[in-house]
N, C-alpha and C positions, 0 to 999 in steps of 0.2 A: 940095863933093865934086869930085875932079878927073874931067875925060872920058873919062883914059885907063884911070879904072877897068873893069876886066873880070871878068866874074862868068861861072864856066862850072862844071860837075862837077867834082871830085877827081879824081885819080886815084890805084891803089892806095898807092901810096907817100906821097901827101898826107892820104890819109885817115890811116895815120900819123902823120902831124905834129899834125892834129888832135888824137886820142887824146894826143900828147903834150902839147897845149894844155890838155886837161882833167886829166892832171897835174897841171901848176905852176897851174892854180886850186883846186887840193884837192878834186877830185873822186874821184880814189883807183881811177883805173880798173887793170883786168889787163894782163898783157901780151899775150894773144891776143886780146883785145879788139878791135882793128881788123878781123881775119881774119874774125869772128863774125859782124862787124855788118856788112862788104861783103857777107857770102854772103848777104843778105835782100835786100837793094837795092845793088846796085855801085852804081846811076845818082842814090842818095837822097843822096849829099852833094857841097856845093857850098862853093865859096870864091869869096872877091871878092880881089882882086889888083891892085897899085899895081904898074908896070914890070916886072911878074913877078915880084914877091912878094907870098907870101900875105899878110894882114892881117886876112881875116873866114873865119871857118866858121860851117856849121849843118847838119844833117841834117834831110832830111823823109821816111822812110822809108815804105813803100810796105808794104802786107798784103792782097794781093789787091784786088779792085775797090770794097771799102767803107771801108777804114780805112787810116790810117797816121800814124806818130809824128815828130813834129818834136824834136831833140836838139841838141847840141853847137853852140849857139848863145855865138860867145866871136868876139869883137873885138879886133883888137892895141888892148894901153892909149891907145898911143901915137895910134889914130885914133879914138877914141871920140867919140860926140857930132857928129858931121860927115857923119850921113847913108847910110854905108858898110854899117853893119850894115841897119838897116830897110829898106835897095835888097834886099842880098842876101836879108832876112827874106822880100821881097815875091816875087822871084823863085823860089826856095825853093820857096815855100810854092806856085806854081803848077804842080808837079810831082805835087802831091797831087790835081788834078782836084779831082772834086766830094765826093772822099771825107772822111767825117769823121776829125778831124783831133787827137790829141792830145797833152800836151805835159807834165812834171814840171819845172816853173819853183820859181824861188827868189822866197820871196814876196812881197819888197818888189817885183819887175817885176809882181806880178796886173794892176795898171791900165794898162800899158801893153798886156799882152795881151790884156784885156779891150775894150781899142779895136779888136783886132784879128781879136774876135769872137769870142776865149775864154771860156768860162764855167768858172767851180769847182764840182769835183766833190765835191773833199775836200782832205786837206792827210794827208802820207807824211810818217812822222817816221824817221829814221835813228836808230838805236840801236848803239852803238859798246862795245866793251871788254871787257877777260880774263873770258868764263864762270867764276863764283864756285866751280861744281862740277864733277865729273865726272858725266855721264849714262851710265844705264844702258838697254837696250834693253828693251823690253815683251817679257815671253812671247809679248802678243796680239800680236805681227806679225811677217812674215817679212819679210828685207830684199835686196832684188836691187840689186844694181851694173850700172847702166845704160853700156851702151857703146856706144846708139844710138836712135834716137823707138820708141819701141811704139804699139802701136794703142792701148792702156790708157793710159798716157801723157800722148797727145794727146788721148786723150777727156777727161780730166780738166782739161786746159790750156784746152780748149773753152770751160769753164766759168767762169774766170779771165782770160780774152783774147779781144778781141770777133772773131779772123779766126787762118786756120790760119799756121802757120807752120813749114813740116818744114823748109825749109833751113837758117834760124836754128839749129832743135835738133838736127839731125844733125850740127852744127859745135860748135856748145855743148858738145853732150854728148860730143862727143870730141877735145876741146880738150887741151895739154897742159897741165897744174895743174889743170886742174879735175876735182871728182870729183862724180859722181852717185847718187841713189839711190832706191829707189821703195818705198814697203812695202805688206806686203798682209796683210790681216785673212781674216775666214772668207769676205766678201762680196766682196773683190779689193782693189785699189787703193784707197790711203784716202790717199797722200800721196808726194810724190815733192821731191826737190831735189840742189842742186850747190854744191856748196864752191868757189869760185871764187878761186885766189891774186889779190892784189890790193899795190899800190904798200907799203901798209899792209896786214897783217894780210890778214883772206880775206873777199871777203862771203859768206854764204848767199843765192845767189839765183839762181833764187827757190825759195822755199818753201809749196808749196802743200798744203794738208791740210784734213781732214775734221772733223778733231776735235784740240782740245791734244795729247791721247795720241798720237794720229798725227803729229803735227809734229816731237814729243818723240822718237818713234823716229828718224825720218829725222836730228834734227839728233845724235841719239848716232851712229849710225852716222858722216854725216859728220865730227864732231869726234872718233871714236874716234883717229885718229895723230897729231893737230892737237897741237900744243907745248899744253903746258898756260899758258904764261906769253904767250902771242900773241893779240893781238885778234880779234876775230871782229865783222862787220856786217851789220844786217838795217835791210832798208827795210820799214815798217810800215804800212799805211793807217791811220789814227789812228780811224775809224770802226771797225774788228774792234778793239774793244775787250779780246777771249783772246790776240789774237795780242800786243799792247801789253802784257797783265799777264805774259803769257810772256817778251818781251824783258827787263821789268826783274825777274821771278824767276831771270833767268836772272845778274843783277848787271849789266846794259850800261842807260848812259846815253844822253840824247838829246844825237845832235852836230851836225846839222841836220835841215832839213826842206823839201820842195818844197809845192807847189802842182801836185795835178793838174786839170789844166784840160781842157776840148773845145772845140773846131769841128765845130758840126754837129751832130748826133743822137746825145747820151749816150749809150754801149754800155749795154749792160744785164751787170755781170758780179758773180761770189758773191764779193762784197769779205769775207765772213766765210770765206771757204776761203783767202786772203791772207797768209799769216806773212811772205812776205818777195816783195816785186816785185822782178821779173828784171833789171831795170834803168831809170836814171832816163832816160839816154839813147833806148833804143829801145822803154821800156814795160813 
């Protein structure tokens, strides 16, 4: 590893570049994508840099004083294996303080992150391709178009994510391409999510619901103007086993799958309210 390597923050414009790096590895990210994810942490990504060019990213975002997510871990090919990445992984990761720390890896890396103090929690399967049907909406629920965090919202998010996050959802949810939606039963909230344009096709993410029935509204609404011939993507926890018979009723195969992992003190959160994770990047 040369001396002259330098390892500091991003800035807005490189965190760009990032985002484009996870492109051309077929991660399939949005185009507002970069916008979303500074407004949580501008300070959480970092690159290492040979004579003023980039060569390493990673993010380790920041949620309040207990938690935060390590992402966008991609090395130029060209230096791989040379030390460059694992400096920056080391540095990185000390932006996190004592906070637990978690991560949606691909899963031939588990052992190295397990050196690194990772444990598995579970394994997120992506589910990929054209919905075989058209959905219909339930009588039982009513459906609102989100154009910014609700109280109800977040309270349900709470339940699903181990730390608040309103700046993330205030940009999310009023991002351009992306569409949002929340539905509500006789007892309130039962499910909410966002259709997100993507490189490819759209993900659904995330999707979190109460019940099948509840997911099933949300995702009609969402794909109500969606091309019927365009793919659609959900990240899965492969433990919520309804949400898993729901992606393949729905006709979408598995295209890959991460490893989620921690440092530090498992969150405790209702992996069974889970139809689709927000992202592999920031969790």
């Amino acid at each position: 590893m040369q001396q002259s390597y330098e390892i500091r923050p991003l800035t807005r414009g490189e965190i760009d570049t990032a985002v484009a790096w996870a492109a051309q590895e077929g991660w399939n990210p949005g185009p507002q994508d970069a916008a979303c994810f500074a407004a949580q942490d501008p300070s959480g990504f970092w690159g290492g840099f040979l004579a003023g060019e980039m060569i390493a990213c990673i993010s380790v975002v920041t949620y309040g004083e207990a938690f935060a997510f390590l992402g966008f871990y991609i090395v130029d090919s060209a230096h791989r294996g040379q030390g460059y990445g694992y400096a920056l992984w080391q540095r990185a990761l000390e932006h996190a303080g004592q906070r637990t720390v978690g991560l949606d890896g691909v899963v031939d890396q588990q052992g190295n992150y397990r050196r690194s103090g990772f444990d598995l929690a579970w394994r997120n399967i992506r589910f990929g391709g054209v919905p075989k049907a058209a959905l219909k909406v339930s009588d039982a629920y009513t459906l609102t178009w989100l154009e910014g965090l609700t109280g109800d919202v977040a309270a349900l998010d709470a339940r699903v994510f181990p730390a608040a996050r309103p700046d993330f959802w205030q940009q999310w949810l009023c991002a351009p391409g992306h569409v949002s939606i929340a539905a509500y039963d006789e007892g309130g909230i039962c499910a909410f999510g966002t259709l997100r344009r993507c490189q490819t096709g759209a993900k659904i993410a995330p999707l979190v619901a109460t019940s099948r029935a509840a997911a099933l509204a949300v995702l009609a609404g969402l794909l109500r103007d969606w091309p019927a011939d365009q793919e659609i993507f959900l990240d899965v926890p492969e433990p919520n086993t309804v949400a898993v018979d729901l992606a393949q009723d729905l006709g979408l195969q598995p295209v890959f799958e991460t490893a989620r992992m921690y440092r530090g003190r498992k969150p405790e959160v209702a992996q069974d309210l889970i139809y689709g994770v927000t992202s592999f990047e920031l969790g």
